[in-house]
Backbone as XML, in Angstrom:
<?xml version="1.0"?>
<chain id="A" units="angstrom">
  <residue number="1" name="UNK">
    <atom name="N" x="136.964" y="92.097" z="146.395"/>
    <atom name="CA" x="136.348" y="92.249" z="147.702"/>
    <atom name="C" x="135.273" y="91.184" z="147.873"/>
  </residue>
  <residue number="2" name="UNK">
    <atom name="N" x="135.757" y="90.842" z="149.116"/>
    <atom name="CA" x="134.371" y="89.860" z="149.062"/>
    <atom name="C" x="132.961" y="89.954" z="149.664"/>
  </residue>
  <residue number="3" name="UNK">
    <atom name="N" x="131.970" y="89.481" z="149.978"/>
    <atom name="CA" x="130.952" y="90.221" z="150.642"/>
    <atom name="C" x="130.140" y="88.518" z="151.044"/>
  </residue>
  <residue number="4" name="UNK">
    <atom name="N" x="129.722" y="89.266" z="152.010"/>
    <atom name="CA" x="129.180" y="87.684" z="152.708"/>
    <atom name="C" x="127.666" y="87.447" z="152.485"/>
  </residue>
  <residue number="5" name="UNK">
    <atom name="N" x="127.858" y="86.114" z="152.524"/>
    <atom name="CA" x="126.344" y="85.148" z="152.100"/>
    <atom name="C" x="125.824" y="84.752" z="153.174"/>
  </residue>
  <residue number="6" name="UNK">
    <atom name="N" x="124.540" y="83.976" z="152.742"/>
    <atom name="CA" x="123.826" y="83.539" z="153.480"/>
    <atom name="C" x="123.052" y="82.083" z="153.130"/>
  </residue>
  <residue number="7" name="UNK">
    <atom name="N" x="123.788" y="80.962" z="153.650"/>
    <atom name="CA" x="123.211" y="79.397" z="153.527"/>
    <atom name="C" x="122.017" y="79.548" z="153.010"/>
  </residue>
  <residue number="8" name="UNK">
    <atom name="N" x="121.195" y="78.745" z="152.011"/>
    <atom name="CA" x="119.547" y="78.697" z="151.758"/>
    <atom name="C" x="119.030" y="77.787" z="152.278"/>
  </residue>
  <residue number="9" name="UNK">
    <atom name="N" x="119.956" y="76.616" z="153.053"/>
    <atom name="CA" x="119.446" y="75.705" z="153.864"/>
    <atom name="C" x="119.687" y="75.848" z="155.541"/>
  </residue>
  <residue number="10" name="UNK">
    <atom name="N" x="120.511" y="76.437" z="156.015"/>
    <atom name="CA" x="120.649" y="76.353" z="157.454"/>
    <atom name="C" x="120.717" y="77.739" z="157.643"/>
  </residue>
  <residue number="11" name="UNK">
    <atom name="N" x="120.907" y="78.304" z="156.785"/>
    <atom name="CA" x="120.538" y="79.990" z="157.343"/>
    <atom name="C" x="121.614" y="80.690" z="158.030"/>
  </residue>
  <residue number="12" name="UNK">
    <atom name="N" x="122.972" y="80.073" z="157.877"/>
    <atom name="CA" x="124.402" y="80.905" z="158.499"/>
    <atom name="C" x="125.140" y="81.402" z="157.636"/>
  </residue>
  <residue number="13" name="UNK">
    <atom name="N" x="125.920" y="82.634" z="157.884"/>
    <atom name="CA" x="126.405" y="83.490" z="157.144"/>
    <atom name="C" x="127.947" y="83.038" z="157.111"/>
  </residue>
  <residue number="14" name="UNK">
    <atom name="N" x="128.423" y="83.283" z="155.607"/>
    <atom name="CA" x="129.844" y="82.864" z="155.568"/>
    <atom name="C" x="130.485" y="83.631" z="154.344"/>
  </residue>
  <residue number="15" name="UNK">
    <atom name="N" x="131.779" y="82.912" z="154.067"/>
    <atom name="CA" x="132.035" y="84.061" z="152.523"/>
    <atom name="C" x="132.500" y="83.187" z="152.060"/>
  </residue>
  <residue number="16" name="UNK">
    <atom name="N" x="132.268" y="82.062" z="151.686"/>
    <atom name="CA" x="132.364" y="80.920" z="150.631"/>
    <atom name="C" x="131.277" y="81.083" z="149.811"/>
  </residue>
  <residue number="17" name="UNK">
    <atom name="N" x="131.495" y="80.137" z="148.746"/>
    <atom name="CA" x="129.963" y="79.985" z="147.830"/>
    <atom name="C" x="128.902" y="79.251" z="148.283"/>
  </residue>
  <residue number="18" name="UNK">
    <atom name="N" x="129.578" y="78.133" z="148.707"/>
    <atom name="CA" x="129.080" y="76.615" z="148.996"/>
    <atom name="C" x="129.194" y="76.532" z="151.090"/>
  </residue>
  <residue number="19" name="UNK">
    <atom name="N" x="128.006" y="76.358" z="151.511"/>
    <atom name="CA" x="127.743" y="76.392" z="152.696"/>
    <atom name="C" x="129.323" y="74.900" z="153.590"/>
  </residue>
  <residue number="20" name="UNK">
    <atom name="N" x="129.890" y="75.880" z="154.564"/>
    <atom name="CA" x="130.586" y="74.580" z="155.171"/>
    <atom name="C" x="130.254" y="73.971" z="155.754"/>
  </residue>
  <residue number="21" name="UNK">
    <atom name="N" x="128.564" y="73.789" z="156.527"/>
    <atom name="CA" x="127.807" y="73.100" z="157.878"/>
    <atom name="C" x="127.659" y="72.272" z="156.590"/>
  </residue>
  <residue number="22" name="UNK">
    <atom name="N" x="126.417" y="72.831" z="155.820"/>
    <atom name="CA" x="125.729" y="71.518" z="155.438"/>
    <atom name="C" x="125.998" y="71.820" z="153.159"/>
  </residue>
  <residue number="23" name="UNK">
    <atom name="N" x="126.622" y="71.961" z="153.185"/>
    <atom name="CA" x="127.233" y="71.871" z="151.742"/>
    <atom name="C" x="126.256" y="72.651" z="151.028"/>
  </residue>
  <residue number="24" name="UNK">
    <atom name="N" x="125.112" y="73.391" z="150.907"/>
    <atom name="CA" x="124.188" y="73.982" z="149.923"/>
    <atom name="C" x="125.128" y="75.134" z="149.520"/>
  </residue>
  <residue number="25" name="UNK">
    <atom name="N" x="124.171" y="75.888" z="148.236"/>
    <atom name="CA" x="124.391" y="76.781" z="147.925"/>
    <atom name="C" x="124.140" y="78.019" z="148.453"/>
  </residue>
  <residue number="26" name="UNK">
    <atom name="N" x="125.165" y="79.095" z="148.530"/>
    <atom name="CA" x="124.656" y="80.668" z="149.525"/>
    <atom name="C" x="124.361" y="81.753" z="148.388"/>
  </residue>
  <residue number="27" name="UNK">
    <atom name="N" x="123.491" y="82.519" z="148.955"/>
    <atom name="CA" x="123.295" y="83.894" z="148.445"/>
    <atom name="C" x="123.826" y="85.388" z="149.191"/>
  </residue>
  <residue number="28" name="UNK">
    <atom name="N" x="123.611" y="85.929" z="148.807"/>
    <atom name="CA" x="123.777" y="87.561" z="148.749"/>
    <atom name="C" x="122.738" y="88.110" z="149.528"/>
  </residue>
  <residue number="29" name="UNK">
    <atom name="N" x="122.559" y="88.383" z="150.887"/>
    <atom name="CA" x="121.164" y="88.611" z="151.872"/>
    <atom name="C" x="121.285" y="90.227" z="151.128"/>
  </residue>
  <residue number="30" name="UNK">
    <atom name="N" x="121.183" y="90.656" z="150.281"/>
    <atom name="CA" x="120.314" y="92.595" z="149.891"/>
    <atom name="C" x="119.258" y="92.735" z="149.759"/>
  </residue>
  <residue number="31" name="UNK">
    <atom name="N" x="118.811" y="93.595" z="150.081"/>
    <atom name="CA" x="117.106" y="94.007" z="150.034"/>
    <atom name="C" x="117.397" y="94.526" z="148.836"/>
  </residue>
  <residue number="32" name="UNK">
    <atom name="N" x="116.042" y="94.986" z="148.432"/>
    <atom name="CA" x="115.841" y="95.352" z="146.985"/>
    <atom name="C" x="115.787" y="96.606" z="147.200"/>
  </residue>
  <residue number="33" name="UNK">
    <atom name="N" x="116.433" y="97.414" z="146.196"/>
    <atom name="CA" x="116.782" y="99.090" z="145.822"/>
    <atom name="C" x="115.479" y="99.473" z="145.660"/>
  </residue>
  <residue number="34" name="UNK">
    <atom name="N" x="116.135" y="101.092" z="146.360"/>
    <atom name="CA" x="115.104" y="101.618" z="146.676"/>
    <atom name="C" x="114.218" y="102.502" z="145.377"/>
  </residue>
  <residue number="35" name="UNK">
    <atom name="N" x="113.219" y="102.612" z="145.512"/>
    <atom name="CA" x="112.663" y="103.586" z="144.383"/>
    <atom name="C" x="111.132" y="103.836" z="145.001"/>
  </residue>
  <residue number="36" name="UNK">
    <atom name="N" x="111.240" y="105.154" z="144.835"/>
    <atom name="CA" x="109.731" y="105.878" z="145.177"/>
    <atom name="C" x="108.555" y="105.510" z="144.317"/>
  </residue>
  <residue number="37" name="UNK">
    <atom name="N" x="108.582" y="104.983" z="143.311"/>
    <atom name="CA" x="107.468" y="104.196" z="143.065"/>
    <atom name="C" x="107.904" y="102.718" z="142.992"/>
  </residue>
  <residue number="38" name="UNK">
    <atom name="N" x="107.493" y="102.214" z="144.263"/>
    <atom name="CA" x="107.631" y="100.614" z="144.368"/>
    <atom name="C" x="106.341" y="100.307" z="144.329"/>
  </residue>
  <residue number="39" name="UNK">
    <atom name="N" x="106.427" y="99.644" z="143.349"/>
    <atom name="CA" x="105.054" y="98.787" z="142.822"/>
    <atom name="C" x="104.553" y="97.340" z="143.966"/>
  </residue>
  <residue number="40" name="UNK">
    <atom name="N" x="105.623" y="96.698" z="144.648"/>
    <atom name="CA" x="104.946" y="95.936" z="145.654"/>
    <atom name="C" x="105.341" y="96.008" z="146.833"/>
  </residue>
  <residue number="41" name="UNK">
    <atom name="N" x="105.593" y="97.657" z="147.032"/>
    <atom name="CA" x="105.337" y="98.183" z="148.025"/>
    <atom name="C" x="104.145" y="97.806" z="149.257"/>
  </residue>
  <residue number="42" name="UNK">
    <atom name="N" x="103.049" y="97.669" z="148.920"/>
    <atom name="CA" x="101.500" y="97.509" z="149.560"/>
    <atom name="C" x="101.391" y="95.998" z="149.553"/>
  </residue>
  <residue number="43" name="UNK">
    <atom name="N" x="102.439" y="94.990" z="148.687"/>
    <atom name="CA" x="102.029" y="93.788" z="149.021"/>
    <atom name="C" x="102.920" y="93.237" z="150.628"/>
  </residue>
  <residue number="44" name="UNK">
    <atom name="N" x="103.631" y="93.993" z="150.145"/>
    <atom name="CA" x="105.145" y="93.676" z="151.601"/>
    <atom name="C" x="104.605" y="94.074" z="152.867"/>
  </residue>
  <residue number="45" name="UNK">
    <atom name="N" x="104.064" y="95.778" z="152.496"/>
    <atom name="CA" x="103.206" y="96.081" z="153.992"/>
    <atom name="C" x="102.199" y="94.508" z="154.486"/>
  </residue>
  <residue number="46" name="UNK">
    <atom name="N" x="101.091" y="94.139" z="153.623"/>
    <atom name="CA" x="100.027" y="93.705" z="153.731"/>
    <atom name="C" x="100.726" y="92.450" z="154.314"/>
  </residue>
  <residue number="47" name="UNK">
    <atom name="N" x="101.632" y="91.534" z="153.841"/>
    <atom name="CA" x="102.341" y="90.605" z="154.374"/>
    <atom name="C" x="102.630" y="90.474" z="155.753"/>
  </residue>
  <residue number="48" name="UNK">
    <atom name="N" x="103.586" y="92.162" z="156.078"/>
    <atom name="CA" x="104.173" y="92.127" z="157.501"/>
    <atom name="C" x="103.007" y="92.124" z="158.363"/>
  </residue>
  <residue number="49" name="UNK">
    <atom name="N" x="101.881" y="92.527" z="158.087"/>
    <atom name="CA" x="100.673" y="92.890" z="158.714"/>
    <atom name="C" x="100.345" y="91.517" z="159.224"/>
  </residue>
  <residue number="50" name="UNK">
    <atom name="N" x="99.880" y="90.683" z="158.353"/>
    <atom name="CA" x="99.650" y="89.258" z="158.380"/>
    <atom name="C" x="100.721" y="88.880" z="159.405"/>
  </residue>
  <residue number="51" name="UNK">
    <atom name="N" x="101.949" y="88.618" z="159.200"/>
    <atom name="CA" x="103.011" y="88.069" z="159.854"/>
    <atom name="C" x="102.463" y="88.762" z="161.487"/>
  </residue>
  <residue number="52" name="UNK">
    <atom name="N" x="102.068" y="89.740" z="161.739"/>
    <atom name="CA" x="101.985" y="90.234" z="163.063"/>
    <atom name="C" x="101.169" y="89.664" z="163.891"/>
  </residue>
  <residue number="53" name="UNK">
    <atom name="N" x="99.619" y="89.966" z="162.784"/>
    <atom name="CA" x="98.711" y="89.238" z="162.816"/>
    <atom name="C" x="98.886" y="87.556" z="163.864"/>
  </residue>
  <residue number="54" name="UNK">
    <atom name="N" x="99.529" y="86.781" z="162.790"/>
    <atom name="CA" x="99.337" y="85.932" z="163.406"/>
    <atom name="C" x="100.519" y="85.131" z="164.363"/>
  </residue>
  <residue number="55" name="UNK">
    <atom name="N" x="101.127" y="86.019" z="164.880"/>
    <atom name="CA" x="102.238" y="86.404" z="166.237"/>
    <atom name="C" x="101.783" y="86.587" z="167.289"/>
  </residue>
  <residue number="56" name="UNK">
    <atom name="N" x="100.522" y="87.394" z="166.952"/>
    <atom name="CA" x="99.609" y="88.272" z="168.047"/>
    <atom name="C" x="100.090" y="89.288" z="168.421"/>
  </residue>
  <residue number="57" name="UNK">
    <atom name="N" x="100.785" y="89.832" z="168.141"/>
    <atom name="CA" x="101.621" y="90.985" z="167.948"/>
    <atom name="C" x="100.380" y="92.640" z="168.052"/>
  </residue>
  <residue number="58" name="UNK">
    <atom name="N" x="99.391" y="92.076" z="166.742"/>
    <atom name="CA" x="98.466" y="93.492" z="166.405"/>
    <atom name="C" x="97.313" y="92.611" z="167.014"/>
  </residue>
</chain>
């Protein structure tokens, strides 16, 4: 089965290894498993916060 990637240089999704726009290598877009004690839990919040922050968002 195959499961689709994601370019690390142009950022388009495909199911090759190797990007066909611009030839880089692709990954596997999964978030990280879940577990009730996530240790950087509070850094990810504090991040998105920032990211809003300076959107102007908050």
């Amino acid at each position: 089965m195959k499961h689709i990637n994601k370019c690390t240089q142009c950022l388009t999704y495909t199911l090759k290894d190797i990007c066909q726009k611009c030839g880089a290598k692709t990954i596997q877009p999964k978030p990280p498993k879940y577990s009730p004690e996530d240790k950087y839990g509070q850094y990810r919040r504090e991040e998105k916060k920032q990211e809003f922050k300076d959107k102007g968002l908050i």
